[in-house]
N, CA, C and O atoms as CSV, one atom per row, in Angstrom:
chain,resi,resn,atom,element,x,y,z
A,1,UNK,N,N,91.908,107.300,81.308
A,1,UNK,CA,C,92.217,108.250,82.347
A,1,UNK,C,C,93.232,109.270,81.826
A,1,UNK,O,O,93.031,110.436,82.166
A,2,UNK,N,N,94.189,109.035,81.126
A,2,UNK,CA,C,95.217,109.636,80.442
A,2,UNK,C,C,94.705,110.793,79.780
A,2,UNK,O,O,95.048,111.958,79.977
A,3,UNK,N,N,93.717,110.296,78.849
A,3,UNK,CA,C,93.095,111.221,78.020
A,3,UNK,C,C,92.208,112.114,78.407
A,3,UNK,O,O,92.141,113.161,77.763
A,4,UNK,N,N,91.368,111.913,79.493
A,4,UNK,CA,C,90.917,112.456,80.350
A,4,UNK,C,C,91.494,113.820,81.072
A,4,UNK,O,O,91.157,114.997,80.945
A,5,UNK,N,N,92.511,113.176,81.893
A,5,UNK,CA,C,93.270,114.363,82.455
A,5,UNK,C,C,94.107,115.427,81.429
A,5,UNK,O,O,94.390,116.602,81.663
A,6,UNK,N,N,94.452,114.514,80.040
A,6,UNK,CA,C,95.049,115.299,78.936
A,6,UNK,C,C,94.037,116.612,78.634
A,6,UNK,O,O,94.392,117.784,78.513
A,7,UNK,N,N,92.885,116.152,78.561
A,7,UNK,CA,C,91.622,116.959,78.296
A,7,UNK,C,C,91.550,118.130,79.222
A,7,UNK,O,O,91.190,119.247,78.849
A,8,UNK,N,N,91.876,117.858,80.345
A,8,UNK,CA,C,91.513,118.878,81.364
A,8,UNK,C,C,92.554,120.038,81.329
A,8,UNK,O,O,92.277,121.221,81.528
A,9,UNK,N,N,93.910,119.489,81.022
A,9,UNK,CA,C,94.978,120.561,81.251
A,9,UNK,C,C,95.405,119.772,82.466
A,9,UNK,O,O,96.097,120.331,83.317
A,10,UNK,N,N,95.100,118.720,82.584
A,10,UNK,CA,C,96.191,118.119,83.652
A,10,UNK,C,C,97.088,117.179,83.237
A,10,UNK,O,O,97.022,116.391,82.294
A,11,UNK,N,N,98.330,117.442,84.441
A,11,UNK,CA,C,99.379,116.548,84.075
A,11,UNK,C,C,99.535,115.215,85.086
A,11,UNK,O,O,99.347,115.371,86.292
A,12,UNK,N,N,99.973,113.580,84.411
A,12,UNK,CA,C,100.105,112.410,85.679
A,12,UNK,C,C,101.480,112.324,85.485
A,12,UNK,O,O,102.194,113.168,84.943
A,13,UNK,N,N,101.877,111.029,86.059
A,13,UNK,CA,C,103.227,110.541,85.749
A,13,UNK,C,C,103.709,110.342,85.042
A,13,UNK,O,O,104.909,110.573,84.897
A,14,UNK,N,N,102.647,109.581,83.939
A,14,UNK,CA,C,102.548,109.118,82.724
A,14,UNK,C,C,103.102,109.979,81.841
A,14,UNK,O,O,104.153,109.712,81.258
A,15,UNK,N,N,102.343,111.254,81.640
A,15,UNK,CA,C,102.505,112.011,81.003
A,15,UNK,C,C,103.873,112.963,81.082
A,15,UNK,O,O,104.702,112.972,80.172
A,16,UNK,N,N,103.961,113.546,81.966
A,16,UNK,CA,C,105.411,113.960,82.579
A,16,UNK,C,C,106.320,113.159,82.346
A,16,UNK,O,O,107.387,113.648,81.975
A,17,UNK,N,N,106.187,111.233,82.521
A,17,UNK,CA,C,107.396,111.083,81.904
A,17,UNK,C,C,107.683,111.051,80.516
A,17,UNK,O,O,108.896,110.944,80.336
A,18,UNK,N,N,107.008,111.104,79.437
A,18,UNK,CA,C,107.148,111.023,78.319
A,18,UNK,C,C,107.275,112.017,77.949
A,18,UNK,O,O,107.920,111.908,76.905
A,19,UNK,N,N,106.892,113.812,78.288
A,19,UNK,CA,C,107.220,114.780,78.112
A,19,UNK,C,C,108.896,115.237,78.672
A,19,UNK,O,O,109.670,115.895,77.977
A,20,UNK,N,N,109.188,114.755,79.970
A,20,UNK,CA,C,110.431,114.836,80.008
A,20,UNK,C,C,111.475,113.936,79.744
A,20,UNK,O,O,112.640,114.084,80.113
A,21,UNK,N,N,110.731,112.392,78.672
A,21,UNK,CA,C,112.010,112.130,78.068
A,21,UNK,C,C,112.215,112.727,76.497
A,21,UNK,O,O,112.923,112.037,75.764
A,22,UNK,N,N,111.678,113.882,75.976
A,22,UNK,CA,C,112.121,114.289,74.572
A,22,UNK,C,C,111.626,113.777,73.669
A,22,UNK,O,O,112.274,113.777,72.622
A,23,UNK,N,N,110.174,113.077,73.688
A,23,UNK,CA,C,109.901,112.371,72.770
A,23,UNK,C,C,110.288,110.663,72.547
A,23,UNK,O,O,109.605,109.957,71.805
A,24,UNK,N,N,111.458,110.150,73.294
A,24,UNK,CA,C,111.332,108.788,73.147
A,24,UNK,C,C,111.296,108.089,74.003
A,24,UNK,O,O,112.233,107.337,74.269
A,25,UNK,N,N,110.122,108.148,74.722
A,25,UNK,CA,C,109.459,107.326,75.433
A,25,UNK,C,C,107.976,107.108,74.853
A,25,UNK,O,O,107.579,108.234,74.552
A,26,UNK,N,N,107.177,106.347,74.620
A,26,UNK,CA,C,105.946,106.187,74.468
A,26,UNK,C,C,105.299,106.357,75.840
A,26,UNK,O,O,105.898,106.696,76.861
A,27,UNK,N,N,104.042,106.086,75.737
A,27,UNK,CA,C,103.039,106.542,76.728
A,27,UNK,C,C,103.024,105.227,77.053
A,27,UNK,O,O,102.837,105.064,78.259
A,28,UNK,N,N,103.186,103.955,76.261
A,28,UNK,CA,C,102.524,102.704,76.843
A,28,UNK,C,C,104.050,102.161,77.196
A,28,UNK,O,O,104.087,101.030,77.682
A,29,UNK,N,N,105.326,102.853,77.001
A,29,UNK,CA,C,106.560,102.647,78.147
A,29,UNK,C,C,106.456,102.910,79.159
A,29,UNK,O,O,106.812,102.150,80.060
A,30,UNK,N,N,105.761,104.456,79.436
A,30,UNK,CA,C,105.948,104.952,80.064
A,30,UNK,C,C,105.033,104.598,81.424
A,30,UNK,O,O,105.389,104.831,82.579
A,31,UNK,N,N,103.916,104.054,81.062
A,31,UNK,CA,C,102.682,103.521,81.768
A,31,UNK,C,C,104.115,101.970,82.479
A,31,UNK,O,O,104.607,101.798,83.594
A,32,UNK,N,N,104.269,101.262,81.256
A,32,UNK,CA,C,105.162,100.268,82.234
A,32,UNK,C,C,106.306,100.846,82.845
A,32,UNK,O,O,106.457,100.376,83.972
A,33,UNK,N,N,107.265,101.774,82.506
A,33,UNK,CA,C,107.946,101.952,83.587
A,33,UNK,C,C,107.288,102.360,85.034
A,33,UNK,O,O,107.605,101.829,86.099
A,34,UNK,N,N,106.472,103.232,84.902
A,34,UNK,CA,C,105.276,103.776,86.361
A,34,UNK,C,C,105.006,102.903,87.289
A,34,UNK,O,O,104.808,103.122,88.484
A,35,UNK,N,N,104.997,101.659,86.585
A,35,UNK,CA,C,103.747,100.247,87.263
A,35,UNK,C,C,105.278,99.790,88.031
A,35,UNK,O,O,105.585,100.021,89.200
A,36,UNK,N,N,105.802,99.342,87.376
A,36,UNK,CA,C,107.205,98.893,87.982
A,36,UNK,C,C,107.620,99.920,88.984
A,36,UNK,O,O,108.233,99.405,89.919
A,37,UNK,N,N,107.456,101.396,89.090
A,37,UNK,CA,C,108.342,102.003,89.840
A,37,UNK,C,C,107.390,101.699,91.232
A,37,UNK,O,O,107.934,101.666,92.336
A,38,UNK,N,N,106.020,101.495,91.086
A,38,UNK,CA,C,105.162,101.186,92.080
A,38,UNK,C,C,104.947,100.379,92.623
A,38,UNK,O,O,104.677,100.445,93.822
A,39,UNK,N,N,104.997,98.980,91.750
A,39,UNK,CA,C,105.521,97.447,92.431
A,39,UNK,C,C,106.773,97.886,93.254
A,39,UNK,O,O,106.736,97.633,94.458
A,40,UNK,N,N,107.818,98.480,92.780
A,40,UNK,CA,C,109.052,98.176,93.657
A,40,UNK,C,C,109.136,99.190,94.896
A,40,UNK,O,O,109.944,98.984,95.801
A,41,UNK,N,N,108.093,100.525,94.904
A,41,UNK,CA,C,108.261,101.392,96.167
A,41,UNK,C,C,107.167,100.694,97.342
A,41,UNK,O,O,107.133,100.875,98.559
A,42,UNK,N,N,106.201,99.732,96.361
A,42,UNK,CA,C,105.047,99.364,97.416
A,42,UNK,C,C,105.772,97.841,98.304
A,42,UNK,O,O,105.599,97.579,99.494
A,43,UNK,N,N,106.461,97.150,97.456
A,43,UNK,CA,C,107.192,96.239,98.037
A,43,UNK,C,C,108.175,96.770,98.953
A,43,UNK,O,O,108.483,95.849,99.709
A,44,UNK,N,N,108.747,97.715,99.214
A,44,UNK,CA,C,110.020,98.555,100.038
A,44,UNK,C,C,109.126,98.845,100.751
A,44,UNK,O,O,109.389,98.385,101.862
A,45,UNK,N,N,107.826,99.560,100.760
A,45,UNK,CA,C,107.602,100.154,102.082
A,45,UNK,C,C,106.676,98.974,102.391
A,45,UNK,O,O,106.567,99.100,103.610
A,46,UNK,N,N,105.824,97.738,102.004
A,46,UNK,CA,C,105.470,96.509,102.841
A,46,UNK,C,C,106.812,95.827,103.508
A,46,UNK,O,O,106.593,94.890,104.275
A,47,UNK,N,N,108.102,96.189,103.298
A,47,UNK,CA,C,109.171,95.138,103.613
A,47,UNK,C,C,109.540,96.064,105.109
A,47,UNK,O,O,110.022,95.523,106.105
A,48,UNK,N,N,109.208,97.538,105.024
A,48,UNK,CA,C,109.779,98.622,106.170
A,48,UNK,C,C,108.559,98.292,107.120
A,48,UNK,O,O,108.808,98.167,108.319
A,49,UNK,N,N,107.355,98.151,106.710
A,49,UNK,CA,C,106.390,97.550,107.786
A,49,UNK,C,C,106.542,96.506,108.113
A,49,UNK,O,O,106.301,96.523,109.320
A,50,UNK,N,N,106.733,95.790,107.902
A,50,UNK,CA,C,106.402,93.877,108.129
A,50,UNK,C,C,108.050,93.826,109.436
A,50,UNK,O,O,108.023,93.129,110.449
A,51,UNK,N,N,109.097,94.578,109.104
A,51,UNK,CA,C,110.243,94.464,109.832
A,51,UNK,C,C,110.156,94.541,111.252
A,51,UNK,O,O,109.602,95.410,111.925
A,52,UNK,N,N,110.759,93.544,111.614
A,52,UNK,CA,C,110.222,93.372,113.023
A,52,UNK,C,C,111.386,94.230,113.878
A,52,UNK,O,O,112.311,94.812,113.312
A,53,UNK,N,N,111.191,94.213,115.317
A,53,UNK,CA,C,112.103,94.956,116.181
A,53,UNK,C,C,112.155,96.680,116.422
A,53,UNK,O,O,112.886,97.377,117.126
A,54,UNK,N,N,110.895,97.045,115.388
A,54,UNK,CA,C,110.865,98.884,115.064
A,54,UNK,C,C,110.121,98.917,116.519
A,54,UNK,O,O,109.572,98.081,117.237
A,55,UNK,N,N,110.473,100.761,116.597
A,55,UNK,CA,C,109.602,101.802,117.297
A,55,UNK,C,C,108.162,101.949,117.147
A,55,UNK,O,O,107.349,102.504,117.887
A,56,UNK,N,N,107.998,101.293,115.955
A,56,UNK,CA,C,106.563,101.583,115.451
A,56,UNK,C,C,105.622,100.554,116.125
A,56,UNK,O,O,105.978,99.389,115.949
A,57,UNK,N,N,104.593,100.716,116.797
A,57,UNK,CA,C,103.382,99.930,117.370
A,57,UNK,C,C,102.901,98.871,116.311
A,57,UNK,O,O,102.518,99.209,115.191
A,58,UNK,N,N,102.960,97.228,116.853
A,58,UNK,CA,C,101.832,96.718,115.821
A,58,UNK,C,C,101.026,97.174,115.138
A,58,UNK,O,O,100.954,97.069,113.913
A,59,UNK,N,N,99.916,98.059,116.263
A,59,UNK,CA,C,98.364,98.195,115.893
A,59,UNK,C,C,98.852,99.219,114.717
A,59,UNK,O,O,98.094,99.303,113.751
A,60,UNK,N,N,100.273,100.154,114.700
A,60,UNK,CA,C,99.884,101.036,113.308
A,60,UNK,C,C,100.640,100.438,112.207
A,60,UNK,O,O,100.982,101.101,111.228
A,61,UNK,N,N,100.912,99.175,112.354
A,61,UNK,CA,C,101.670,98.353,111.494
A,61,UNK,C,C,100.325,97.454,110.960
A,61,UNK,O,O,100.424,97.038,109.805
A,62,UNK,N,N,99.749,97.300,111.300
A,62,UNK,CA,C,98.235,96.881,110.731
A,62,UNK,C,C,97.614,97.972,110.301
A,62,UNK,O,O,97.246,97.899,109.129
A,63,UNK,N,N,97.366,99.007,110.887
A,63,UNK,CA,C,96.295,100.052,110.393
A,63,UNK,C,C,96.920,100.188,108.662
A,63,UNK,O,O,96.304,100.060,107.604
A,64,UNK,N,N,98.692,100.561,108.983
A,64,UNK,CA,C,99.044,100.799,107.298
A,64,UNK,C,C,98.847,99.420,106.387
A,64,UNK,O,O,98.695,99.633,105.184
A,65,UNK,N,N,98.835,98.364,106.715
A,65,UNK,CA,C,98.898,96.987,106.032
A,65,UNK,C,C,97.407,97.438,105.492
A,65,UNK,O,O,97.277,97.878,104.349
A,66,UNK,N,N,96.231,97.291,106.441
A,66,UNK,CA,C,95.352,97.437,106.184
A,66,UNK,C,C,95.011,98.497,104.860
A,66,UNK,O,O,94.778,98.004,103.757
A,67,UNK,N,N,94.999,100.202,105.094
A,67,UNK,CA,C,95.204,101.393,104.165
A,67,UNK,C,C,96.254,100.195,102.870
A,67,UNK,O,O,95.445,100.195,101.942
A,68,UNK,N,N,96.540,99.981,102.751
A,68,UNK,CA,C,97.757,99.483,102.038
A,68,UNK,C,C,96.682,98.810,100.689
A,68,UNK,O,O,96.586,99.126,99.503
A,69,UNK,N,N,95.989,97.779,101.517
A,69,UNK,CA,C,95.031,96.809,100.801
A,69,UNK,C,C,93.774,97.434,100.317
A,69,UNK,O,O,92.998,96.814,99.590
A,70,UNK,N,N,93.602,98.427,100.637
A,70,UNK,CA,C,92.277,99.406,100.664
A,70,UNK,C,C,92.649,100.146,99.131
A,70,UNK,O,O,92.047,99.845,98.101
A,71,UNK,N,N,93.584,101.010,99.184
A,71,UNK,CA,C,93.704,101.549,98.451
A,71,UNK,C,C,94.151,101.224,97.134
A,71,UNK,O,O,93.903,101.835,96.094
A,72,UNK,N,N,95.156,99.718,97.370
A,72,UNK,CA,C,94.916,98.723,96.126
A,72,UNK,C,C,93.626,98.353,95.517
A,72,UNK,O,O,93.430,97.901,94.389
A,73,UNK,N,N,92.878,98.590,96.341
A,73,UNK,CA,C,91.717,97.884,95.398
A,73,UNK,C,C,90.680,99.257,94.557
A,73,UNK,O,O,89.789,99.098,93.724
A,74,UNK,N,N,91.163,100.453,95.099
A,74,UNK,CA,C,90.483,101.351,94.459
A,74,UNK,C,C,91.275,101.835,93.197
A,74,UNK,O,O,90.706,102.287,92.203
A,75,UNK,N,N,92.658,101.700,93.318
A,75,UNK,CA,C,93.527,102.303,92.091
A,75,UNK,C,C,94.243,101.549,91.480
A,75,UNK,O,O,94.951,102.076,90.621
A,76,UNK,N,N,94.354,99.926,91.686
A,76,UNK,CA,C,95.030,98.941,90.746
A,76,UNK,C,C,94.730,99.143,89.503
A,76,UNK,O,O,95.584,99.474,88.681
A,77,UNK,N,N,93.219,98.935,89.149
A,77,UNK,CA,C,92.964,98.691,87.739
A,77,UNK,C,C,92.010,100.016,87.432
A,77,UNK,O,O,91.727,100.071,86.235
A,78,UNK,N,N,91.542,100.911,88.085
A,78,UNK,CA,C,90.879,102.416,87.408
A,78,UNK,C,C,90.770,103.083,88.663
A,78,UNK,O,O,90.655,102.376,89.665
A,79,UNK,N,N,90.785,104.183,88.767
A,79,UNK,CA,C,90.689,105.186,89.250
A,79,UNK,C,C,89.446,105.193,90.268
A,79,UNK,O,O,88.274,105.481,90.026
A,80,UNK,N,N,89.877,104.903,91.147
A,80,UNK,CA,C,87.944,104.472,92.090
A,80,UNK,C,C,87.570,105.299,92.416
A,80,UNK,O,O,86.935,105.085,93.448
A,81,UNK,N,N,87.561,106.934,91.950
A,81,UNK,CA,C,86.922,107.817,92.199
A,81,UNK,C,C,86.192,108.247,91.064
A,81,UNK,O,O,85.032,108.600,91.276
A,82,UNK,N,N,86.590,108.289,89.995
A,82,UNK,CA,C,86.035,108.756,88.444
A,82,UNK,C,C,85.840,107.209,87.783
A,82,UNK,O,O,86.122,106.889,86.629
A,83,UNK,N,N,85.314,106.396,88.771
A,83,UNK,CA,C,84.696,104.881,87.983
A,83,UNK,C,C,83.729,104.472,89.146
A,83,UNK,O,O,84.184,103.628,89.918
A,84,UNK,N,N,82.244,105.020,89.434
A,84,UNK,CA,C,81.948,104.780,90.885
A,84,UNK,C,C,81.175,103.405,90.255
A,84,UNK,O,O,81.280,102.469,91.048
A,85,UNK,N,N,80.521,103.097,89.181
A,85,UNK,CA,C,79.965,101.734,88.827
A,85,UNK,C,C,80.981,100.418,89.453
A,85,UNK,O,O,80.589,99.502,90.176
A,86,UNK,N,N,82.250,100.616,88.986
A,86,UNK,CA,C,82.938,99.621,89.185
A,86,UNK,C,C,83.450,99.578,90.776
A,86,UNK,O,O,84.055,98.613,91.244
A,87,UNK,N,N,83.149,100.640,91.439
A,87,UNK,CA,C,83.625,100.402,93.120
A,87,UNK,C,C,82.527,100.141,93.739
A,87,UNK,O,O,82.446,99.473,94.770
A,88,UNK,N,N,81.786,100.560,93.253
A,88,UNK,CA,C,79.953,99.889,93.632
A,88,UNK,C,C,79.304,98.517,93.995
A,88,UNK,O,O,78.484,98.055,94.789
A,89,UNK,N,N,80.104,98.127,92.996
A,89,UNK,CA,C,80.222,96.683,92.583
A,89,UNK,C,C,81.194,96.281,93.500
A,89,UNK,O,O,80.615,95.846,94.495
A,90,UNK,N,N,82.418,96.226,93.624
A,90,UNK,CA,C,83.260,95.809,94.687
A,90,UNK,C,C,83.052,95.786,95.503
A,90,UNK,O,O,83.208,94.693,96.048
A,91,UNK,N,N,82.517,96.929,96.346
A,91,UNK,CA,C,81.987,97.671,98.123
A,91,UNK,C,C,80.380,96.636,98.013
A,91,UNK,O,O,80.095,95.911,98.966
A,92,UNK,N,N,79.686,96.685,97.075
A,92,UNK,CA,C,78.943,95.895,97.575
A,92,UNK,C,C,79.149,93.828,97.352
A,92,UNK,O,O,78.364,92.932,97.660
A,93,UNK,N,N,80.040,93.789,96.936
A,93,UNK,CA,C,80.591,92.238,96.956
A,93,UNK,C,C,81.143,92.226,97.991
A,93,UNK,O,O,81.012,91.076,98.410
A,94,UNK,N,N,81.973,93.088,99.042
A,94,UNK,CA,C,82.092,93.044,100.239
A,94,UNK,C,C,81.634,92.810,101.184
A,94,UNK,O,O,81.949,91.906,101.958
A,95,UNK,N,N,80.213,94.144,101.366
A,95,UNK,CA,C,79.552,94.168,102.270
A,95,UNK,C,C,78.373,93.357,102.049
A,95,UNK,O,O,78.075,92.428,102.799
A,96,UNK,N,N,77.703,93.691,101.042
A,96,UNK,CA,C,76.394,92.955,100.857
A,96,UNK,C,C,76.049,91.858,100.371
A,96,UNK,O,O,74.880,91.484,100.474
A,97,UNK,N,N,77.267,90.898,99.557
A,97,UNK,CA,C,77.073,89.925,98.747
A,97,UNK,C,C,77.395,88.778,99.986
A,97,UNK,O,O,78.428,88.965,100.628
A,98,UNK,N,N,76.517,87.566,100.347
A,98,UNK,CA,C,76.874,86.857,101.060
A,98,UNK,C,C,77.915,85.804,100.512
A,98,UNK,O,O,77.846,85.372,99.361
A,99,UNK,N,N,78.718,85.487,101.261
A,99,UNK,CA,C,80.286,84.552,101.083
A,99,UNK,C,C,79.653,82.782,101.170
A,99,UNK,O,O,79.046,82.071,101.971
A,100,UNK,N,N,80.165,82.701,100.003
A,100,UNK,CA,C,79.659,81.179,99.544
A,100,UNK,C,C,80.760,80.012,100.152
A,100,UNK,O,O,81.725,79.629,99.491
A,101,UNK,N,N,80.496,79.603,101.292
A,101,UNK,CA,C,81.131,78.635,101.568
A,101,UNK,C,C,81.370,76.785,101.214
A,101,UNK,O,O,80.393,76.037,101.200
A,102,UNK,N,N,82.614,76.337,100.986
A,102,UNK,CA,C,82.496,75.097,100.408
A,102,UNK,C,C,81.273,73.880,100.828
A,102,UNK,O,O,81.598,73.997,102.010
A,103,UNK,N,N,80.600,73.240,100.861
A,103,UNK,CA,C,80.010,71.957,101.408
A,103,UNK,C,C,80.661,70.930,101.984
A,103,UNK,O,O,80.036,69.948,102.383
């Protein structure tokens, strides 16, 4: 994906951060610092939903839980828009693959 968007004339996080640390950052630091900054903003804002006693309605305290889990599964491991084989496969293990229950 990196190389990809490198190709295009586009810039990610990735890239930006290793361009704005001067050269010493690598790309495959820089990929782990990213992942970490995303574990720890996605854990802060599941900890600001899940908090009980808010203004905020259950039902949109589920709708985001829900969006939350959705969109993990399209951008954890590739890009689920520029990889449609591999979301194909997922969306239909969802919907169409029947669920094998124990005996």
């Amino acid at each position: 994906m990196l190389q990809r968007e490198g190709s295009e004339g586009k810039l990610n996080s990735v890239s930006l951060l290793v361009l704005h640390s001067g050269g010493s950052m690598s790309v495959e630091a820089a990929k782990n610092a990213i992942q970490k900054s995303i574990v720890a903003s996605r854990r802060d804002l599941l900890r600001l939903v899940l908090k009980e006693g808010t203004v905020v309605p259950r039902a949109c305290k589920e709708l985001f839980w829900k969006m939350c889990k959705i969109l993990h599964l399209f951008y954890f491991r590739t890009d689920g828009f520029s990889s449609p084989k591999e979301m194909a496969s997922a969306v239909n293990a969802v919907i169409n693959e029947p669920l094998k229950l124990p005996s």
